[in-house]
C-alpha positions as CSV (number, residue, x, y, z in Angstrom):
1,X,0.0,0.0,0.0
2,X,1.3,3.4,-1.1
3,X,1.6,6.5,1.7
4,X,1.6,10.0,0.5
5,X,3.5,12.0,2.7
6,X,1.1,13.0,4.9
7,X,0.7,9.5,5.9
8,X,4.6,9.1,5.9
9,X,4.5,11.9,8.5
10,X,1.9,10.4,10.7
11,X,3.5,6.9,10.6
12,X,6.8,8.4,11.3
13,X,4.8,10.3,14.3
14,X,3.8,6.9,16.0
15,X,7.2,5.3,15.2
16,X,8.7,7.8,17.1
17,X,6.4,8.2,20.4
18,X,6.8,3.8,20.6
19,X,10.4,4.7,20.6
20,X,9.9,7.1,23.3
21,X,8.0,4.6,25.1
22,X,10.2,2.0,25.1
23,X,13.1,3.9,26.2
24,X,11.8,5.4,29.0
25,X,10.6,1.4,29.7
26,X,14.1,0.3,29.4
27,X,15.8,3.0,31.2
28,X,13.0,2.3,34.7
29,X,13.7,-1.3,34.5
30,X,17.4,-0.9,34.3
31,X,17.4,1.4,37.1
32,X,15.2,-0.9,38.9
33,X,17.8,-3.7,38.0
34,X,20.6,-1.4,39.6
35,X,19.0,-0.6,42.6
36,X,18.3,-4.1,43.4
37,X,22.0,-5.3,42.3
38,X,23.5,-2.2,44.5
39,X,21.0,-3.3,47.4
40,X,22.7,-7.2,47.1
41,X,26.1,-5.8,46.9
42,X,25.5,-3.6,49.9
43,X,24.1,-5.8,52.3
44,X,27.2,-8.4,51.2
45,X,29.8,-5.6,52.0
46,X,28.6,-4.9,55.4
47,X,28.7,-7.8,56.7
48,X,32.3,-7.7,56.9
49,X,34.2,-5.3,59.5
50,X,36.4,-4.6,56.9
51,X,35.6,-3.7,53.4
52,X,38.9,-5.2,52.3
53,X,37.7,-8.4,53.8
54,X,34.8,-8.7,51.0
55,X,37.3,-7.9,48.0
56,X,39.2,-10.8,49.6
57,X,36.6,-13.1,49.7
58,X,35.9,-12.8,46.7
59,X,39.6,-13.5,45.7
60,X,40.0,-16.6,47.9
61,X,37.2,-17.8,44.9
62,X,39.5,-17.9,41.8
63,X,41.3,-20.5,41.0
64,X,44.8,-21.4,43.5
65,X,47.8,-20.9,41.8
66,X,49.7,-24.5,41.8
67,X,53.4,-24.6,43.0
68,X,55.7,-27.9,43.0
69,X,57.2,-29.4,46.4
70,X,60.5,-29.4,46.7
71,X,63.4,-30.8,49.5
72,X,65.8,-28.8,50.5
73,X,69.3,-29.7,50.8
74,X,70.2,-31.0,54.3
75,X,72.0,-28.4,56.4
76,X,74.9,-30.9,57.5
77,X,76.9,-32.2,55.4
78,X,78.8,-34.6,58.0
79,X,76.1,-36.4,59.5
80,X,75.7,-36.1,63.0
81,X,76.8,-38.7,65.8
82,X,74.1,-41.3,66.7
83,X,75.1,-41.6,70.2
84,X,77.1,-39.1,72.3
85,X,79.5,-40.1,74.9
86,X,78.2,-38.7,78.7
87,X,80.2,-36.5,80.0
88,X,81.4,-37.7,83.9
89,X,81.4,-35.8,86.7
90,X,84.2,-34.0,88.5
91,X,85.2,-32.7,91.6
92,X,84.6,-28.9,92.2
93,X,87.8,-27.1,94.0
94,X,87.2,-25.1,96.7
95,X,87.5,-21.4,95.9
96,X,87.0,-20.0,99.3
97,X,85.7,-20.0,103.1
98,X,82.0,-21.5,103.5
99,X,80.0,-18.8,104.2
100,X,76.3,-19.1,105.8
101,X,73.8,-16.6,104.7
102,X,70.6,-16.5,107.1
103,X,67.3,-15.5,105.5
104,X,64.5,-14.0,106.8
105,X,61.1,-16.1,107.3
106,X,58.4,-14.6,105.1
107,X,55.2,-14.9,106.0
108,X,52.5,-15.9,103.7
109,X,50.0,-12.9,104.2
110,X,52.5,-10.3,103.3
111,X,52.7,-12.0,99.7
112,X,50.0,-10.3,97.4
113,X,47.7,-12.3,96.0
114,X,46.9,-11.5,91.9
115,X,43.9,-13.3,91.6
116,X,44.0,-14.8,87.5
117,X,40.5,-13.9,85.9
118,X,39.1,-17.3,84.0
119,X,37.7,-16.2,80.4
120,X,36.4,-17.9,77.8
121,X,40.0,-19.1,76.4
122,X,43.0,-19.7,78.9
123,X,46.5,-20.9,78.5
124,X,49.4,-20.9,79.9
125,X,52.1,-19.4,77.7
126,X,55.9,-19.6,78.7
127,X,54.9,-19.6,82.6
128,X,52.3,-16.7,81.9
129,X,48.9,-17.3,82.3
130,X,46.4,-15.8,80.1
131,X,43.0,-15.0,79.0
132,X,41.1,-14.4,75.6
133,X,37.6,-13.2,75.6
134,X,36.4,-14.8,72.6
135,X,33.0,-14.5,70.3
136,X,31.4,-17.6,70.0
137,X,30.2,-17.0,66.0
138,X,34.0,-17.3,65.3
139,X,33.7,-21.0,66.5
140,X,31.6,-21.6,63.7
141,X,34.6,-21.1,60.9
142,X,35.0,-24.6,59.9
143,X,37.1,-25.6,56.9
144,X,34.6,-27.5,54.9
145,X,34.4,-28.9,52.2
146,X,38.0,-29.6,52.1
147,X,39.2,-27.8,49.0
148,X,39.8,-24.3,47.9
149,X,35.5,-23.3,48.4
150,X,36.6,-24.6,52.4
151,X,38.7,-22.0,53.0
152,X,37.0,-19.0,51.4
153,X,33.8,-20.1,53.6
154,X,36.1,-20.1,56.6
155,X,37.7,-16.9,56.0
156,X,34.2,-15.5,55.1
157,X,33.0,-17.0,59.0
158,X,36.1,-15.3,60.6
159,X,36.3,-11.7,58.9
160,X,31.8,-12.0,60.1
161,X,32.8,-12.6,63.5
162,X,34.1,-10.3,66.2
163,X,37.6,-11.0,66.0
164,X,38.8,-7.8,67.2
165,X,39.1,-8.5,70.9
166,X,41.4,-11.2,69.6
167,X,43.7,-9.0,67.6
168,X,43.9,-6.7,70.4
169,X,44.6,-8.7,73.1
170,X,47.4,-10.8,71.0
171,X,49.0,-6.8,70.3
172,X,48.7,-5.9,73.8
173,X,50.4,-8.9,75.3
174,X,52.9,-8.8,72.4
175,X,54.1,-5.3,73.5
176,X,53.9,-6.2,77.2
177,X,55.8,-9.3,77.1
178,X,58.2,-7.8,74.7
179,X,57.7,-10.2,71.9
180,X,59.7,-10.7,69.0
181,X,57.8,-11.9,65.2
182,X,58.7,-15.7,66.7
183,X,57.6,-15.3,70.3
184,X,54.1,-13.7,68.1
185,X,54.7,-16.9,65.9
186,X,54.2,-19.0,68.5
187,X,51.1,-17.2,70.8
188,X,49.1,-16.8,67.5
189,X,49.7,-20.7,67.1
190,X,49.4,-22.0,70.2
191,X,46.1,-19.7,70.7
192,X,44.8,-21.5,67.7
193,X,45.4,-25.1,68.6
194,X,43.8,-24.1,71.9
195,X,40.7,-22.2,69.7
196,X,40.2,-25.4,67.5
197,X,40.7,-29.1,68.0
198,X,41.0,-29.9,63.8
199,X,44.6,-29.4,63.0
200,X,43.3,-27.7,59.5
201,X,40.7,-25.1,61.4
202,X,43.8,-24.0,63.8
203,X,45.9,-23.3,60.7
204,X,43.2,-21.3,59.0
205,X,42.8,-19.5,62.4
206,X,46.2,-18.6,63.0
207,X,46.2,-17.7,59.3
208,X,43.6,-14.9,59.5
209,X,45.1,-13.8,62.8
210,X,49.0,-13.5,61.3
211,X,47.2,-11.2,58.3
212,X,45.3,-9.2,60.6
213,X,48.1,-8.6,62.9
214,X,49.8,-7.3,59.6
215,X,52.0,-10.3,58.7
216,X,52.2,-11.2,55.1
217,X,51.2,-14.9,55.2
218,X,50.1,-17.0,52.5
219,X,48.0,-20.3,52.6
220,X,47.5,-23.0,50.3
221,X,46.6,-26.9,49.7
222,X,48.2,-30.1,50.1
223,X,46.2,-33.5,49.7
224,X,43.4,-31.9,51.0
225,X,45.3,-30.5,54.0
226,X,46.0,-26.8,54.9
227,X,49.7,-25.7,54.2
228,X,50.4,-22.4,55.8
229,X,53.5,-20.6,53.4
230,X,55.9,-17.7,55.3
């Protein structure tokens, strides 16, 4: 069928107000689609106490790098001895007069008595005694299933929970015990063995705790088995 142009002009009227129409369509449902997608993202950002945490999470999900195992060459190159002679004893000289020192008795109620407050977590760390308030949803990071997914959903359980306490306390006895990065090495460790009775969780634990305390270390998998990497 043939238009004239006044029908060319009236066709070209309604193809343009459907155009309109849709476009304004489109443009609500992708800001509806938007605002949904930002509500998701939001409500997945804050449940972590730190924003880096959810970038990380979300990194733990690609794919592991694979690195081959290796032994290192033995540090002695004469082996050592399987048996070592004892040493016998000898006679000490005399150096000098015997001289008798008396000491004062002391009595037992002058002695103060500190008394150790029981928390949630106590051990007993190079003769110290001490205390760790901890957050029970942090008992709930498991490593499971036992692959890569395992420990992206423990990480994801641990950076939930209220793990600052932890942190804090491990810095403050650190600085009052004067610790060095191995003395650190082996609270955060021993704190996590304590924490968790699955060899695996307690790696993962001490893992998270070693970043958070600002220590660069890395974790990976071995046979199915948690490999922490200095």
């Amino acid at each position: 069928m043939l238009l004239n142009k006044d029908g060319e002009l009236k066709w070209f009227k309604l193809f343009g107000h459907f155009s309109l129409i849709f476009l304004f369509l489109s443009s609500a449902l992708a800001a509806e689609s938007f605002k949904d997608f930002k509500r998701t993202q939001s409500k997945s950002f804050s449940a972590f106490k730190d924003k880096k945490d959810a970038a990380f999470n979300n990194y733990l999900k690609e794919q592991f790098e694979e690195y081959n195992a290796y032994i290192e060459a033995p540090l002695y190159k004469v082996p050592k001895p399987k048996s070592i002679t004892p040493a016998s004893a000898k006679d000490i000289k005399s150096v000098g007069p015997v001289v008798n020192i008396k000491l004062k008795s002391i009595v037992s109620s002058d002695i103060p008595v500190v008394a150790f407050k029981k928390q949630d977590l106590n051990l007993n760390f190079f003769g110290t005694d001490l205390g760790f308030s901890i957050d029970d949803s942090i008992k709930t990071a498991k490593f499971y299933p036992q692959n890569q997914e395992g420990i992206a959903n423990f990480f994801s359980a641990a950076a939930k929970s209220e793990y600052e306490n932890i942190v804090l306390s491990i810095s403050s006895i650190q600085n009052s015990m004067r610790l060095n990065d191995w003395g650190v090495y082996l609270l955060v460790m021993q704190f996590s063995q304590e924490l968790f009775s699955n060899p695996d969780d307690a790696k993962l634990m001490s893992w998270f705790l070693f970043n958070k305390l600002g220590y660069d270390v890395k974790v990976g998998l071995s046979a199915k088995q948690v490999t922490l990497m200095k």
